[in-house]
PDB file of N, CA, C and O in Angstrom:
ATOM      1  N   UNK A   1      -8.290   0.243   9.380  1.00  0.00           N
ATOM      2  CA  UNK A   1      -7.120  -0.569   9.615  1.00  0.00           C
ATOM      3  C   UNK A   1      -5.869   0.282   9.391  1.00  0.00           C
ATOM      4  O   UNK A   1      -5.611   0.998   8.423  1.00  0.00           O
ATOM      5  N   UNK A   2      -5.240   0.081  10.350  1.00  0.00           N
ATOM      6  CA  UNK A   2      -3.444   1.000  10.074  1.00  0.00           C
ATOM      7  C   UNK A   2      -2.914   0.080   8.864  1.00  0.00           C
ATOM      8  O   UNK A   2      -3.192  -1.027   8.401  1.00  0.00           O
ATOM      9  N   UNK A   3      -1.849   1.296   8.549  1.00  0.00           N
ATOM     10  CA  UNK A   3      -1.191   0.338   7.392  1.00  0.00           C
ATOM     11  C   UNK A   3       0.439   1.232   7.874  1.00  0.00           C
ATOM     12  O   UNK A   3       0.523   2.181   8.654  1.00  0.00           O
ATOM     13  N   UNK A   4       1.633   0.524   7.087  1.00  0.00           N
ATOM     14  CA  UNK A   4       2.607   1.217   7.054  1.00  0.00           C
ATOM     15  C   UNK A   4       3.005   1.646   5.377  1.00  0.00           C
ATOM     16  O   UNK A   4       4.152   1.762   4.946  1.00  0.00           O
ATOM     17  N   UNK A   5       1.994   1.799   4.750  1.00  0.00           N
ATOM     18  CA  UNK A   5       2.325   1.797   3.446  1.00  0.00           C
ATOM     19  C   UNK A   5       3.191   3.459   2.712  1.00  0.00           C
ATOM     20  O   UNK A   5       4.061   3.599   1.852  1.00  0.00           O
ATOM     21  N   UNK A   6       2.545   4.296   3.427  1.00  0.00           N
ATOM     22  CA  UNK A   6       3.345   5.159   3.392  1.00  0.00           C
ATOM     23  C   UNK A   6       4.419   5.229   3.631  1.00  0.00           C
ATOM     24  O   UNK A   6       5.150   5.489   2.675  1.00  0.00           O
ATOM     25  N   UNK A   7       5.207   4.998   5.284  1.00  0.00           N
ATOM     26  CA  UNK A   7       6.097   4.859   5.164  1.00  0.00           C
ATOM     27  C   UNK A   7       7.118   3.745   4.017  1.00  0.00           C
ATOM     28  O   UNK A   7       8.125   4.089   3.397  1.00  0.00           O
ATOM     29  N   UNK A   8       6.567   2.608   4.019  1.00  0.00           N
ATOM     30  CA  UNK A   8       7.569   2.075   3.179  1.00  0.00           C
ATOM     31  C   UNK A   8       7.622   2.069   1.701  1.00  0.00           C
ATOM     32  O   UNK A   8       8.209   1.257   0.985  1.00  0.00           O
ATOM     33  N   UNK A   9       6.625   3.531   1.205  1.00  0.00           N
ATOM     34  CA  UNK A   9       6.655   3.654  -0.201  1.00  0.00           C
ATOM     35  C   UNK A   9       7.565   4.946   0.009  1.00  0.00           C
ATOM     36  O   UNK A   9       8.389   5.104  -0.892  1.00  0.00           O
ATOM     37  N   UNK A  10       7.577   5.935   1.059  1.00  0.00           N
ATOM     38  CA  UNK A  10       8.636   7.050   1.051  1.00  0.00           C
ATOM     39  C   UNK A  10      10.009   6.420   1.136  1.00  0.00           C
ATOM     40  O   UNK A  10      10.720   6.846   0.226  1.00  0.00           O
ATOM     41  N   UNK A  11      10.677   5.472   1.989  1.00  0.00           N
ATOM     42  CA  UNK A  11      11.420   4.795   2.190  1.00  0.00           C
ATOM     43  C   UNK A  11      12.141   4.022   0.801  1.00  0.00           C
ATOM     44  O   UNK A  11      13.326   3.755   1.000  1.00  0.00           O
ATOM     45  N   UNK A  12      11.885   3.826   0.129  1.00  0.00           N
ATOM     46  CA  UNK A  12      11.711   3.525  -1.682  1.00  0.00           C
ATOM     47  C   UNK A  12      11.589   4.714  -2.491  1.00  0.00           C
ATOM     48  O   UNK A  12      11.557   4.521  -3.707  1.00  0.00           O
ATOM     49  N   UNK A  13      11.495   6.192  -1.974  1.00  0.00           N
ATOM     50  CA  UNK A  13      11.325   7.603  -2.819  1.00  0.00           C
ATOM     51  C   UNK A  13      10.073   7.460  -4.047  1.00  0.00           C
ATOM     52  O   UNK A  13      10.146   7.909  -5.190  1.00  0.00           O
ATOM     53  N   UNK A  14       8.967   6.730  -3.464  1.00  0.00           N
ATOM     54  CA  UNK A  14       8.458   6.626  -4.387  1.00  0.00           C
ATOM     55  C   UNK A  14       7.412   7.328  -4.452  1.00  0.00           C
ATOM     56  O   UNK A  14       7.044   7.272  -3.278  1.00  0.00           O
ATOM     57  N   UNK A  15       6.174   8.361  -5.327  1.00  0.00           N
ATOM     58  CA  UNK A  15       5.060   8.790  -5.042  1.00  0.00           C
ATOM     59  C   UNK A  15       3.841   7.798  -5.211  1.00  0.00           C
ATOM     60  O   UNK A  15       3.691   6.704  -5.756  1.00  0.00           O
ATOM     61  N   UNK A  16       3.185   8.508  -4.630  1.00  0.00           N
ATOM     62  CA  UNK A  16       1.603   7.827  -4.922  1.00  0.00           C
ATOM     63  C   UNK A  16       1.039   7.011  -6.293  1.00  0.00           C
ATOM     64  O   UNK A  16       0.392   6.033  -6.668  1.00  0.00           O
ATOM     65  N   UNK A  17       1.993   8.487  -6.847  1.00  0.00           N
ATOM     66  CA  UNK A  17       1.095   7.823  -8.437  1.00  0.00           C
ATOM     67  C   UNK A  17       2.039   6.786  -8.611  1.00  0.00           C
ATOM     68  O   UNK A  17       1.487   5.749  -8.982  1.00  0.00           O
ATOM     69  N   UNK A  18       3.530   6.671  -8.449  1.00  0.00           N
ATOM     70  CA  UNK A  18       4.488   5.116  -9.159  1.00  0.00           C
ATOM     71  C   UNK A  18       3.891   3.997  -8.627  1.00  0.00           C
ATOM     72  O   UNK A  18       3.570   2.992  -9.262  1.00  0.00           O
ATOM     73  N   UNK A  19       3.690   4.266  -6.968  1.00  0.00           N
ATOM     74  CA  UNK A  19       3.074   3.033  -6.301  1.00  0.00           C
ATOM     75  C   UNK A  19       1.612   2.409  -6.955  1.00  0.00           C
ATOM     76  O   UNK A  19       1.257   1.238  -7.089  1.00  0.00           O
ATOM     77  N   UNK A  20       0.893   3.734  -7.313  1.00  0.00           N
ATOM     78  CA  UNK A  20      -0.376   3.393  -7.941  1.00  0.00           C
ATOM     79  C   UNK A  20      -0.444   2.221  -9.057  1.00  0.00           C
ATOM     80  O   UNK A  20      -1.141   1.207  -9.065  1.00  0.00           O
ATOM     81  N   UNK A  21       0.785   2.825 -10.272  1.00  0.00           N
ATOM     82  CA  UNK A  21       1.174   2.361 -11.562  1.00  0.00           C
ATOM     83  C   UNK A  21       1.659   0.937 -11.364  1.00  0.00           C
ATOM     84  O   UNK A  21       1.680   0.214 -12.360  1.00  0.00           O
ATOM     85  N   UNK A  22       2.093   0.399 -10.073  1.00  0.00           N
ATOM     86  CA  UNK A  22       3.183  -0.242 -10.184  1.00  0.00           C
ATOM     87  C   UNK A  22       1.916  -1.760  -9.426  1.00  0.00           C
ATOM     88  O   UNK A  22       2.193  -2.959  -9.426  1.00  0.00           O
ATOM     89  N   UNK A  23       0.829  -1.223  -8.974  1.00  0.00           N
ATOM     90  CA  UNK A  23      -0.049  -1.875  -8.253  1.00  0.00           C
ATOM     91  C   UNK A  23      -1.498  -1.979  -9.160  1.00  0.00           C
ATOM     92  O   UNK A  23      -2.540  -2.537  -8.817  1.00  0.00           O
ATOM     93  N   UNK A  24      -1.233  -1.322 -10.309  1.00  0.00           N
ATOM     94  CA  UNK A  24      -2.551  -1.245 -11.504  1.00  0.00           C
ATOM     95  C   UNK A  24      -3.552  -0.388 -10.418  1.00  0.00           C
ATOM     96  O   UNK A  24      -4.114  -1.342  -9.879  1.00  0.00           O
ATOM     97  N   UNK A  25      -3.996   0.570  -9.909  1.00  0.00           N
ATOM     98  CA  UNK A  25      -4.934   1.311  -9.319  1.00  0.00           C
ATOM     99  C   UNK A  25      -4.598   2.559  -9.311  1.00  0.00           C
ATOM    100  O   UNK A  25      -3.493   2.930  -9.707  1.00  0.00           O
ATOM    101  N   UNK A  26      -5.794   3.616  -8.716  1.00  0.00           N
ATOM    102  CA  UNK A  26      -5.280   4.936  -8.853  1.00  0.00           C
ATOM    103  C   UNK A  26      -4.501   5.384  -8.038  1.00  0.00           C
ATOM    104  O   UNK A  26      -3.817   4.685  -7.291  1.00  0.00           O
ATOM    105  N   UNK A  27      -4.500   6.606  -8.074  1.00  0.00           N
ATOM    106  CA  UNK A  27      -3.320   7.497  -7.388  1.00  0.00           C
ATOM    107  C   UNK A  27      -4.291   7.521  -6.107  1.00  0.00           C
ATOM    108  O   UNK A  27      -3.690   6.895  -5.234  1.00  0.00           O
ATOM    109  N   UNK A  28      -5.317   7.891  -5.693  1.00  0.00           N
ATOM    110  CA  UNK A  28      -6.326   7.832  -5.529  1.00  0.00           C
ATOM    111  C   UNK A  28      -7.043   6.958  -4.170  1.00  0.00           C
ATOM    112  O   UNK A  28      -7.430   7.327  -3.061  1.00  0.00           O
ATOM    113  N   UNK A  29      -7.001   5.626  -4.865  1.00  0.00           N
ATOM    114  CA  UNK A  29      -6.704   4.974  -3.911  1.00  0.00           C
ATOM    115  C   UNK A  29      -5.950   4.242  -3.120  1.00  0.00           C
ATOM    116  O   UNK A  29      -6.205   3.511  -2.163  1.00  0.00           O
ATOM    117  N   UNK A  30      -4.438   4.720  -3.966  1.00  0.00           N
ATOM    118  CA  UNK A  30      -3.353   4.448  -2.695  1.00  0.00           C
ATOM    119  C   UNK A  30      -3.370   5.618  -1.516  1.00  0.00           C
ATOM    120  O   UNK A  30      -2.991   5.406  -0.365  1.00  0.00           O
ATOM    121  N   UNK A  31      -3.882   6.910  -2.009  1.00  0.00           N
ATOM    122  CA  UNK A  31      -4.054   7.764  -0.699  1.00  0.00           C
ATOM    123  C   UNK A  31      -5.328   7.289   0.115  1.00  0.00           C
ATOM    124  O   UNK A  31      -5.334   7.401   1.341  1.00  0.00           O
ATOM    125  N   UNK A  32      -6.171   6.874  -0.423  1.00  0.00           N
ATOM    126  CA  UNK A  32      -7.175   6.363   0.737  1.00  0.00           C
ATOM    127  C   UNK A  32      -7.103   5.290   1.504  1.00  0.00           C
ATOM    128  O   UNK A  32      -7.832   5.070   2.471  1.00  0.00           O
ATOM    129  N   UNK A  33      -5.833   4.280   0.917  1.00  0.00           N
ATOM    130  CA  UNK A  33      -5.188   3.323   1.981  1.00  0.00           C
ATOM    131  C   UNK A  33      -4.592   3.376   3.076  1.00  0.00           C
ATOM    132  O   UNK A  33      -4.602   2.683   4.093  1.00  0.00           O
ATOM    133  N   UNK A  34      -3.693   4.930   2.513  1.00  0.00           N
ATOM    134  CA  UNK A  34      -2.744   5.084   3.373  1.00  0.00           C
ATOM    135  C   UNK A  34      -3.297   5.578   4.123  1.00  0.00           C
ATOM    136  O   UNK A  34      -2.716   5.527   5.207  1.00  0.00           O
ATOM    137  N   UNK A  35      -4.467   6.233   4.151  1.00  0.00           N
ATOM    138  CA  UNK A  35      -5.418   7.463   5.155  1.00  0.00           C
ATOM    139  C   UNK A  35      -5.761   6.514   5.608  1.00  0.00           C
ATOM    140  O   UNK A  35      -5.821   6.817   6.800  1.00  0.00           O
ATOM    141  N   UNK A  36      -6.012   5.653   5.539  1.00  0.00           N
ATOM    142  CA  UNK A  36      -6.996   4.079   6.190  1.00  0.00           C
ATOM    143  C   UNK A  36      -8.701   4.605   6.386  1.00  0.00           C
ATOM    144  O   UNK A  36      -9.470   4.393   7.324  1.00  0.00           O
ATOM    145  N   UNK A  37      -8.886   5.275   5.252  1.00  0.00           N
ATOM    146  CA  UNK A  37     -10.263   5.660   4.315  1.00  0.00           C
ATOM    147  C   UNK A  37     -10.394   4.229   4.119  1.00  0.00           C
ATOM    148  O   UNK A  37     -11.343   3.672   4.670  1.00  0.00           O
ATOM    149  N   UNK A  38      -9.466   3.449   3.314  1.00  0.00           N
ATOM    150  CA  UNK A  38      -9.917   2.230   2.717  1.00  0.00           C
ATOM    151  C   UNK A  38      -9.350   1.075   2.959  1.00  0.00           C
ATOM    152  O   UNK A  38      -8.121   0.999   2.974  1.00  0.00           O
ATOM    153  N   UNK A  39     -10.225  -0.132   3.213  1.00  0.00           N
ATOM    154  CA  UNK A  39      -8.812  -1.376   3.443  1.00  0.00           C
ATOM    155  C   UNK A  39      -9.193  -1.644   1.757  1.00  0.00           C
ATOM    156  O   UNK A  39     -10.079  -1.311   0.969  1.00  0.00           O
ATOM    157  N   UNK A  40      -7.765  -2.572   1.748  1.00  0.00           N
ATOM    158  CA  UNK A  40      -7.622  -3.124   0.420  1.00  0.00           C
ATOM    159  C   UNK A  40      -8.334  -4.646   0.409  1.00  0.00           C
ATOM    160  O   UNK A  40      -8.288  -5.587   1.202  1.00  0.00           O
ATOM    161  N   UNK A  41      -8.983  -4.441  -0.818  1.00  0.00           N
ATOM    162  CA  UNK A  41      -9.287  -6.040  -0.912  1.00  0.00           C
ATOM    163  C   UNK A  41      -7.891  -7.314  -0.639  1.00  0.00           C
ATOM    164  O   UNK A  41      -6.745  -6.872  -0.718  1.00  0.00           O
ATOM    165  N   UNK A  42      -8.057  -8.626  -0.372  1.00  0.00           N
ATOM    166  CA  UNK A  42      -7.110  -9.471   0.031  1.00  0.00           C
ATOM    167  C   UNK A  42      -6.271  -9.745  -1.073  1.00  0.00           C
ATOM    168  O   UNK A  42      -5.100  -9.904  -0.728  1.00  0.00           O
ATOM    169  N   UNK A  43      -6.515  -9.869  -2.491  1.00  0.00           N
ATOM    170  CA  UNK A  43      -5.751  -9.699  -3.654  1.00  0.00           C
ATOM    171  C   UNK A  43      -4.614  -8.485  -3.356  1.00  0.00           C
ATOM    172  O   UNK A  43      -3.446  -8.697  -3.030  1.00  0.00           O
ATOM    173  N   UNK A  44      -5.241  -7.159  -3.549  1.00  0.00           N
ATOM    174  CA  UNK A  44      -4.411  -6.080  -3.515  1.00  0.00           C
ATOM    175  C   UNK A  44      -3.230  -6.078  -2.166  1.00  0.00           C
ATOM    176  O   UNK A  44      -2.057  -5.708  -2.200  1.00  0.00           O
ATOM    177  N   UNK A  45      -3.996  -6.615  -1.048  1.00  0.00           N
ATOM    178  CA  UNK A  45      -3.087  -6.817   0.381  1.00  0.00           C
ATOM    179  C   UNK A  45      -1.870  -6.652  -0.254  1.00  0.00           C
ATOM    180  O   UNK A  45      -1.085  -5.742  -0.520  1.00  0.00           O
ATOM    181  N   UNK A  46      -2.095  -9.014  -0.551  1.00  0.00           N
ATOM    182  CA  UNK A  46      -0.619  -9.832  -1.315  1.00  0.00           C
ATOM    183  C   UNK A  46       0.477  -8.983  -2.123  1.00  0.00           C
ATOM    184  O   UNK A  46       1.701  -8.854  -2.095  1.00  0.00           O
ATOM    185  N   UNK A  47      -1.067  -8.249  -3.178  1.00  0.00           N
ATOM    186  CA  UNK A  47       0.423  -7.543  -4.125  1.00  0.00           C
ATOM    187  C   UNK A  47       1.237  -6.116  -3.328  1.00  0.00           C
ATOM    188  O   UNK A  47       2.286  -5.733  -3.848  1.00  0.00           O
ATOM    189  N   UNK A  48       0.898  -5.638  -2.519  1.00  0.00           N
ATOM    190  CA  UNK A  48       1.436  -4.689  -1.876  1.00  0.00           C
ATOM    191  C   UNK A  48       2.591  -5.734  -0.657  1.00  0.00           C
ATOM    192  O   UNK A  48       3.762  -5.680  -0.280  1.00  0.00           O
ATOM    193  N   UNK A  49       1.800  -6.305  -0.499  1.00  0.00           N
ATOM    194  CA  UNK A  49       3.314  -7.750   0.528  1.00  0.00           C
ATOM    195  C   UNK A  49       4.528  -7.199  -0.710  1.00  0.00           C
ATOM    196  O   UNK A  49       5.425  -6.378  -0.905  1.00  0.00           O
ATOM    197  N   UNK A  50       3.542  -8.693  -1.521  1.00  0.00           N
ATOM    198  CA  UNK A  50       5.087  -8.772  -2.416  1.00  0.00           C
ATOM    199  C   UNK A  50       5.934  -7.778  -2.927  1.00  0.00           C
ATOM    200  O   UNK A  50       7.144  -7.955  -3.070  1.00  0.00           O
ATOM    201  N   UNK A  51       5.429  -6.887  -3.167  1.00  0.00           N
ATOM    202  CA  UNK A  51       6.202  -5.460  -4.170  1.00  0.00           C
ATOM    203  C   UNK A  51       7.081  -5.063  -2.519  1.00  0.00           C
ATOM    204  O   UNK A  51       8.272  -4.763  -2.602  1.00  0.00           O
ATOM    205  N   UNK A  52       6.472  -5.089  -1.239  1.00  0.00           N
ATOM    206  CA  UNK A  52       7.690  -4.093  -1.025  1.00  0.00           C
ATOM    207  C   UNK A  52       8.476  -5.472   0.382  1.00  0.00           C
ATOM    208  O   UNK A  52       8.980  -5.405   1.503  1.00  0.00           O
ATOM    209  N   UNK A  53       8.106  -6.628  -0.699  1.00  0.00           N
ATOM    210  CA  UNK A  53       8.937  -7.449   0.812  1.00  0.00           C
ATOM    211  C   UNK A  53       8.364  -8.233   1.586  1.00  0.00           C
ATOM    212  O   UNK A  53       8.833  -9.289   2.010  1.00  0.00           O
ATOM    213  N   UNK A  54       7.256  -7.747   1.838  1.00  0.00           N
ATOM    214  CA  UNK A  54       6.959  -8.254   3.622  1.00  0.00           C
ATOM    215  C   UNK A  54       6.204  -8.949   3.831  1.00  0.00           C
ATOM    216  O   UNK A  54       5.630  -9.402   2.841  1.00  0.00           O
ATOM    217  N   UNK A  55       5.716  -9.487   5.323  1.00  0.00           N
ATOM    218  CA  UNK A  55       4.896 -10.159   4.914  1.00  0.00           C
ATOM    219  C   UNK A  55       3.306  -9.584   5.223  1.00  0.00           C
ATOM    220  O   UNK A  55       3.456  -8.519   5.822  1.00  0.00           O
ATOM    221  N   UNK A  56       1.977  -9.845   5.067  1.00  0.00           N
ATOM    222  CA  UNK A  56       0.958  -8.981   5.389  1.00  0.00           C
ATOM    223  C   UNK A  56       1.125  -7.955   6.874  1.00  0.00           C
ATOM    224  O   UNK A  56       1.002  -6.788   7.245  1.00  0.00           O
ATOM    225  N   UNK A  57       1.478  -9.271   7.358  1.00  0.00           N
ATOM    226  CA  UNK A  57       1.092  -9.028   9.108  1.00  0.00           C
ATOM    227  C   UNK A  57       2.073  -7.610   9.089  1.00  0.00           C
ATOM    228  O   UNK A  57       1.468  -6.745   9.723  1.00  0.00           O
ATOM    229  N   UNK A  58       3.047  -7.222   8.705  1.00  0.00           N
ATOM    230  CA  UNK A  58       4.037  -6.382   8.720  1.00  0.00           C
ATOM    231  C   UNK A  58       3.703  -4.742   8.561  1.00  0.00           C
ATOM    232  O   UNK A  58       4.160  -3.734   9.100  1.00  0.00           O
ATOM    233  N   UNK A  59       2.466  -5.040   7.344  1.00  0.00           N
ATOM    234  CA  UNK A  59       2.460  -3.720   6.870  1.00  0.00           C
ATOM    235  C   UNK A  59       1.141  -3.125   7.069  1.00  0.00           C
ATOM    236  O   UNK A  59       0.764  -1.972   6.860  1.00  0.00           O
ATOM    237  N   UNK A  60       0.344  -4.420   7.636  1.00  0.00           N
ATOM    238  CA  UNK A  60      -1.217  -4.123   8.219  1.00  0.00           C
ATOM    239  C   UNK A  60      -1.615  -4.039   9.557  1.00  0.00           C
ATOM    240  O   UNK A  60      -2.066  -5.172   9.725  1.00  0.00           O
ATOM    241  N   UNK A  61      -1.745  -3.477  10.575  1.00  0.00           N
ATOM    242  CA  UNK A  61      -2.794  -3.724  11.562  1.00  0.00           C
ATOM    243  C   UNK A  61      -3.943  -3.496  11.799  1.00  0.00           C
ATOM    244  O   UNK A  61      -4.562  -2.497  11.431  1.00  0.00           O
ATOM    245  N   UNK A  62      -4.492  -4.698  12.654  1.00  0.00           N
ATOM    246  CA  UNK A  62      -6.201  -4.505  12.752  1.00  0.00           C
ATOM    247  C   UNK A  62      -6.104  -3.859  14.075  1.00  0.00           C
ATOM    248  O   UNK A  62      -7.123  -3.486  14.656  1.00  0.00           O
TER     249      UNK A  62
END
């Protein structure tokens, strides 16, 4: 699944690891999100919505 999570965590100057900290997970697997190695469970989706705004549909495509 695409994501725009990269961009809108650079867009915020933020690294991997703050986004990680800021989402309780590793550094780790916010790079395997962003690689779209991994989708996020539907919990994690929401909290990545809410933290940067948007709404799912925004920052995910299938």
């Amino acid at each position: 699944m695409r994501n725009r999570i990269k961009e809108l965590r650079k867009d915020r100057q933020w690294s991997q690891a703050v986004l990680a900290d800021k989402l309780d997970v590793s550094r780790q697997t916010v790079n395997a999100i962003e690689g779209g190695r991994y989708d996020p469970s539907l919990p994690l989706a929401f909290k990545l919505a809410r933290l940067f705004g948007r709404p799912i549909e925004d920052i995910f495509d299938d």
